[in-house]
Structures are given as structure tokens and as C-alpha cells.
C-alpha positions in Angstrom: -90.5 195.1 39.1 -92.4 198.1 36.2 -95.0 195.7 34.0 -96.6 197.9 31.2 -99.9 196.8 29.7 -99.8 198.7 27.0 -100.0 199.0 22.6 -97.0 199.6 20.0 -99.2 202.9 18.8 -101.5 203.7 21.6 -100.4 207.6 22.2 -101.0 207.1 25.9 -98.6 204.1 26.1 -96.0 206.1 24.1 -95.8 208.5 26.7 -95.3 206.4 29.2 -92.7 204.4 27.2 -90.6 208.3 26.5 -90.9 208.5 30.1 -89.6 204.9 31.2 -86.8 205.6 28.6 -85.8 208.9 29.6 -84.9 207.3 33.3 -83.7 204.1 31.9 -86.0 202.1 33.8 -86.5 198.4 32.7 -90.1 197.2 32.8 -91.9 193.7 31.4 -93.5 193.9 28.2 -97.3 192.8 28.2 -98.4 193.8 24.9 -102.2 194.3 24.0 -103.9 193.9 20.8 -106.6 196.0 20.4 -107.9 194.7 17.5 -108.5 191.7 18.3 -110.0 193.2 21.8 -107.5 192.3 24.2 -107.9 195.1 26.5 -111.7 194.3 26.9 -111.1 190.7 28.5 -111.5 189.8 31.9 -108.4 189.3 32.9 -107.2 193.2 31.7 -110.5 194.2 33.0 -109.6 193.3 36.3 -106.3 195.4 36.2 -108.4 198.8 34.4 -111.5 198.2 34.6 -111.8 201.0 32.0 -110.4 198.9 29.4 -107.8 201.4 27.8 -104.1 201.2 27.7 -101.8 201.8 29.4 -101.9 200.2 32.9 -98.8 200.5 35.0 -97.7 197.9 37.5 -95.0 198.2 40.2 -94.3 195.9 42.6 -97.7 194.9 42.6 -99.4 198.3 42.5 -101.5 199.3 39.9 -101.5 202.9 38.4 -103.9 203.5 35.2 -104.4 206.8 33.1 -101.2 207.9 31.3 -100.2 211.3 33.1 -100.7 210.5 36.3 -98.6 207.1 35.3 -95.4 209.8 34.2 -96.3 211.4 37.8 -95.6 208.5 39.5 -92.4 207.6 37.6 -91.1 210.7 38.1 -91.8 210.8 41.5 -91.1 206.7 42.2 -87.8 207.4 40.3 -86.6 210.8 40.9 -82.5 209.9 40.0 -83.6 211.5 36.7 -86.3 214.0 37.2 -88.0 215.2 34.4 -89.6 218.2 35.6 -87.8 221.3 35.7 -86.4 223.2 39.2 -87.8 226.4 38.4 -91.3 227.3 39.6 -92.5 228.7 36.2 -91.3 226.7 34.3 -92.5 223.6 36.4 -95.8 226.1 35.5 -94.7 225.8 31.5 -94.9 221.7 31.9 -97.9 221.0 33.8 -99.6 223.4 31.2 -98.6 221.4 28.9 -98.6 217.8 30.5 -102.3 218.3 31.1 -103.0 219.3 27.0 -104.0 215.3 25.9 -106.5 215.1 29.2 -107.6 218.8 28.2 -108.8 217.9 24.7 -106.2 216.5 22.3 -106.4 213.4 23.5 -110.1 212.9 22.1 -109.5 214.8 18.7 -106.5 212.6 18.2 -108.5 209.8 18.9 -111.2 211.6 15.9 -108.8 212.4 13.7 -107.0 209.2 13.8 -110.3 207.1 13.3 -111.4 209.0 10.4 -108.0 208.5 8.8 -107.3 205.4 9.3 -108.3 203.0 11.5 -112.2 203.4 10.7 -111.1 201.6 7.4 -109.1 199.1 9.2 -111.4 197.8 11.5 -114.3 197.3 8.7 -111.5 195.5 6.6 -110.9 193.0 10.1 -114.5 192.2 10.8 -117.8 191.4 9.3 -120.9 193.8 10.2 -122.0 191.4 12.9 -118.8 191.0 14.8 -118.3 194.5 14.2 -121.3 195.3 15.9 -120.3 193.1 18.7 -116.9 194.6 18.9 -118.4 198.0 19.4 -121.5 196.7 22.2 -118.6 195.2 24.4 -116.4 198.8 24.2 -117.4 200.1 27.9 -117.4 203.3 27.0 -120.4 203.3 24.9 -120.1 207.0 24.1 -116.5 206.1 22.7 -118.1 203.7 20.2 -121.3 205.8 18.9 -118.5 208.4 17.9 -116.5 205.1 15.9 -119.4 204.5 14.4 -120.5 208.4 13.0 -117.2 208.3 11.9 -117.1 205.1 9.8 -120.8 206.1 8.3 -119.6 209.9 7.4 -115.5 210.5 8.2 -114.5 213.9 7.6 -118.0 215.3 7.7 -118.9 214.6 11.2 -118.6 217.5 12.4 -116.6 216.8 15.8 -113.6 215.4 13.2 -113.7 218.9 11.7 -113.3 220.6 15.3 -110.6 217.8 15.6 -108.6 219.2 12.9 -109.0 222.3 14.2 -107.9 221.5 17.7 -104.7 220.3 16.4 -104.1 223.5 14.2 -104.7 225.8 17.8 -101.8 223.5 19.8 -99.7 223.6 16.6 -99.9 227.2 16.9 -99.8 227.7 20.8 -96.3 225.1 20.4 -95.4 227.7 17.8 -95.4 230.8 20.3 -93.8 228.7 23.2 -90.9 227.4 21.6 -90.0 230.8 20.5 -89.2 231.5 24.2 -87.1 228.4 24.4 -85.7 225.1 22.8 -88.4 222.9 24.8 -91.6 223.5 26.0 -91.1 224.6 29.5 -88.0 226.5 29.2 -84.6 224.9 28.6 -84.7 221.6 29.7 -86.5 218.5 28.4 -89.7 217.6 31.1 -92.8 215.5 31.1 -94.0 218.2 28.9 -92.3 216.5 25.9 -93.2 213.1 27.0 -96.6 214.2 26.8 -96.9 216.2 23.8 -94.7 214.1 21.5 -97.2 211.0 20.7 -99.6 213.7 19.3 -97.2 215.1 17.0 -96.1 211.9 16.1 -98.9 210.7 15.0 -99.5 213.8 12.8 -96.8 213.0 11.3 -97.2 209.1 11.0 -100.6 210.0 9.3 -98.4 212.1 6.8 -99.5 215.5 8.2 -96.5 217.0 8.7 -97.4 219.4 6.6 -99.2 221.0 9.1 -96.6 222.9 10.7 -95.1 223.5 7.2 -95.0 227.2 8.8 -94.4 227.0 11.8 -90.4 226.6 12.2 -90.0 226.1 15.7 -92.4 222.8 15.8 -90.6 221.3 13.1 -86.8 222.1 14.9 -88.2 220.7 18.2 -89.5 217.5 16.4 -86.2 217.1 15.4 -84.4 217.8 18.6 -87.1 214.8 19.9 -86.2 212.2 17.0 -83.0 212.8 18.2 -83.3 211.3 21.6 -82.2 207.9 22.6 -85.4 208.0 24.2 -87.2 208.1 20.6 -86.0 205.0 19.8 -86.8 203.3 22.4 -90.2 204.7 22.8 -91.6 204.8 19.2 -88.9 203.6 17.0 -89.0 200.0 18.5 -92.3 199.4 18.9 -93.7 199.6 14.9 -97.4 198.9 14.4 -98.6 195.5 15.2 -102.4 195.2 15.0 -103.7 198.6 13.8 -101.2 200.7 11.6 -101.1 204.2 11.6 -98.0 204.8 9.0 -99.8 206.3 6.3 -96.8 208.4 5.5 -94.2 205.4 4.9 -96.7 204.1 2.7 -97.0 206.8 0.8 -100.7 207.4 1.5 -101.9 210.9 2.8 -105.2 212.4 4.4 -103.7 215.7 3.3 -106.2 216.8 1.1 -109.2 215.8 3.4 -107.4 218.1 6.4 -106.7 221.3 4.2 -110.2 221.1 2.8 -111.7 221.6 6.3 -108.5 224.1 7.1 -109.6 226.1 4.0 -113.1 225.9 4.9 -113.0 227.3 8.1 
């Protein structure tokens, strides 16, 4: 039996959920609210001591950190492999597959606190549960970087290198896809699994516009949205504790992100 400790809009756990979808595996849902701290109580703690989502458990076995968690599907549940035959292009997806761990990961985390979720976690808690909140975080590094952001947003500098960092895999998607419909050639892999959270939540902060030039990202997001395994993945799991949809409510961080485009 596939338990997955994991959150509606966590990026890691939406990778894992493409991938449990895209092999039509069935799994138990054990949903954590971050918010209210869930993934920094014992009883989580004792399953990833790191206190992040996602945690993977089959038949009894744990598996933390979200790529090596698609590995193991893949592997565990190779009817419907999702990485391609050919040697270079296998290349193509672990390239890509590894992007998030290489960086992305911890701008989207930036970007998305300075849009967003800064504001909503001041709005759910008074300055000294706040403070508590952020003493209990293990990864104290993790929480000095929440708190430059809530004091100074889009001015901390490592938010601005964060915007940038999206624009250079925007672009490096850009040149890819030109060689093919999907990232490692012309199949669907793990590479899609793993880049599609971070474009989503581009988009779910209403920065689409972003890849306003850049054709083939916007055909590709498409081809994605178009998957049963989209659904399944993003489509039923809508924001439960935070909330990231600043584009269904109309809201935008536009301006803040071409002003440090335009500025260099």
C-alpha cells in the first residue's frame, strides 16, 4: 500500500502526485497543513525528520525528498516507465529532473514567499506565535530567509536572483523544446513531472507573463494541462491552508517581477 504525506500546493508533493498519476497508482491520502505546522509534530518528525513534504510510504518503507521519491516509483512500478529508452535523451531528463534540487527549488521557495505567503502567514499569527512558528522550523537557515523576506520582500536581494533564476530556466526550456515537443525528446518522462510544479506556480502567482515570448513554454504548458495526469495532480487538490492563486483572484506580483527584470 503508497501513503503520501504530503500538501495540496507543496511543489515537491505535486511532483510526486504527476508521477503517481502518470502510472495510475492508488495511494492513501495523509494531508499536512503547514500552516498550522503539521509537518513539524512528532509524529511526522518521526517519519522525516526533516520536517518537509513529501514523505513516501510503501509497504512500510519510507522514502523522503521528492526526486528520488519519482525514482523509486519509476523503478518500484516500471509497467509505465517514465523515462525514455534512448541514452541521451534519458541524458535530456536527468538534466532536467535534477533542475528543483539544483536551484529552482529554493528561488521558488523565495519567490513564492515574497509573493504571497509572507503576507499570509503574518495575517494567521500574532508576532509571538509567529516567532515561535519560525524557532520550531528545523531548518533555521530556512526561517532567517522567511523572515528577510517579510521585513523587506522584493528587495532582499536573494528574491531578486530568484526572479532571475526563473527567467534563465524559462529561457533554457525555451531552447530545448525547440528540439522536441517535451523536454527530453519525444516522449513525456520524469522530466515533466519535475519541472511542471515550478511552472505552475508561475503561473498560479499570475506570472505567466513571463514566457509571454517564449512560444514553445507556453505550447508545452498546454500539452501538460492537457494530461489526465494534470488533473489529478493539481487540479484536485486546490489550496487548503496557504493559497497561492493569485491569478484566479485577479491579483498579480507582475509589476514587482518586471521591475527587477528591467532593472537588471
Amino acid at each position: 500500500m503508497i501513503e503520501l504525506y504530503h500538501n495540496n500546493i507543496s511543489v515537491c508533493a505535486q511532483k510526486v502526485r504527476v508521477v503517481l498519476a502518470e502510472k495510475d497508482l492508488g495511494w492513501t491520502n495523509h494531508h499536512l497543513n503547514l500552516k498550522a505546522g503539521d509537518h513539524t509534530k512528532a509524529d511526522y518528525l518521526a517519519i522525516n525528520p526533516k520536517a518537509v513534504v513529501p514523505a513516501l510510504v510503501d509497504a512500510g518503507r519510507v522514502v523522503t525528498e521528492s526526486t528520488v521519491i519519482c525514482e523509486y516509483l519509476d523503478d518500484a512500478y516500471a509497467d509505465i516507465p517514465l523515462r525514455p529508452t534512448d541514452a541521451y535523451a534519458k541524458s535530456l531528463m536527468r538534466r532536467w529532473a535534477k533542475v528543483p534540487d539544483d536551484g529552482i527549488h529554493l528561488a521558488c521557495g523565495s519567490l513564492s514567499f515574497a509573493s504571497i505567503f509572507a503576507r499570509q502567514l503574518r495575517s494567521g499569527f500574532d508576532e509571538d506565535a509567529l516567532e515561535a512558528r519560525l524557532n520550531s522550523m528545523p531548518d533555521q537557515s530556512r526561517a532567517a530567509r522567511q523572515r528577510q523576506i517579510m521585513e523587506n520582500g522584493f528587495e532582499v536581494p536573494f528574491v531578486r536572483d530568484a526572479i532571475r533564476a526563473h527567467v534563465n530556466m524559462l529561457n533554457a526550456m525555451q531552447v530545448e523544446l525547440e528540439q522536441g515537443p517535451w523536454l527530453a525528446g519525444d516522449t513525456y518522462s520524469l522530466a515533466e513531472a519535475c519541472i511542471t510544479p515550478y511552472i505552475e506556480r508561475l503561473d498560479r502567482l499570475g506570472l505567466a507573463p513571463m514566457w509571454d515570448q517564449l512560444p514553445r513554454i507556453a505550447a508545452w504548458f498546454e500539452a501538460v494541462r492537457a494530461r489526465p495526469s494534470y488533473g489529478a495532480a493539481f487540479t484536485a487538490f486546490p489550496p487548503a491552508d496557504y493559497d497561492d492563486l493569485l491569478r484566479d483572484r485577479g491579483e498579480t506580483v507582475w509589476p514587482d517581477v518586471k521591475k527587477v527584470l528591467a532593472d537588471g
